[in-house]
C-alpha angles and dihedrals in degrees: 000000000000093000083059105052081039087067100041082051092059098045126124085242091063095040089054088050091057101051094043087053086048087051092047094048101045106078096046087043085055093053085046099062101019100067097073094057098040085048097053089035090065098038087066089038100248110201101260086239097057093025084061094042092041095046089046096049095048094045092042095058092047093048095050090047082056098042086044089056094054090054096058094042091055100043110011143239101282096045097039087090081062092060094048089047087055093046087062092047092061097040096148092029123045088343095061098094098032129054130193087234099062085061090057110112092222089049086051091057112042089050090052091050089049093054088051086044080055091045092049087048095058096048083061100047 
């Protein structure tokens, strides 16, 4: 029985879930985590065009650590490669919105540290 819900774990079908229920995820998880640094952002009176970029790239970082995580719940740590590898597969499809790098721990970060680089830029504007 498990090498069939293995299987069953590891369809298309289930691939194509996943990602609906990431697309589907993403924008209130980018409200979620955006709103602390848009809040302190204004309060310094942070210039609109670094404030945006800022806010987008904290909020993304944090969202596609969530999303990452549902991923690996759902399909595990030693399957989740398969997912990725199907996401590729469906660039211009399913694959269009999510990319396996932004899954990538080192993406995550430096996009993180450039939001607060953004963050220390506009203190000093």
């Amino acid at each position: 029985m498990s090498i069939k819900s293995n299987r069953a774990e590891l369809s298309e079908q289930n691939f194509r879930r996943i990602n609906w229920i990431n697309i589907a995820l993403t924008p209130p998880l980018l409200l979620v985590f955006s709103w602390p640094f848009f809040i302190f952002s204004r309060y310094i009176g942070m210039p609109d065009p670094l404030l945006f970029a800022g806010t987008f790239c904290f909020a993304f970082s944090f969202t596609m650590t969530i999303l990452h995580g549902h991923v690996t719940i759902a399909l595990g740590a030693l399957h989740r490669d398969r997912y990725h590898q199907w996401l590729d597969s469906h660039r211009w499809g399913h694959g269009i919105l999510i990319r396996p790098l932004y899954f990538s721990t080192r993406f995550r970060l430096i996009i993180l540290i450039f939001g607060f680089v953004i963050l220390i830029t506009g203190l000093m504007l």
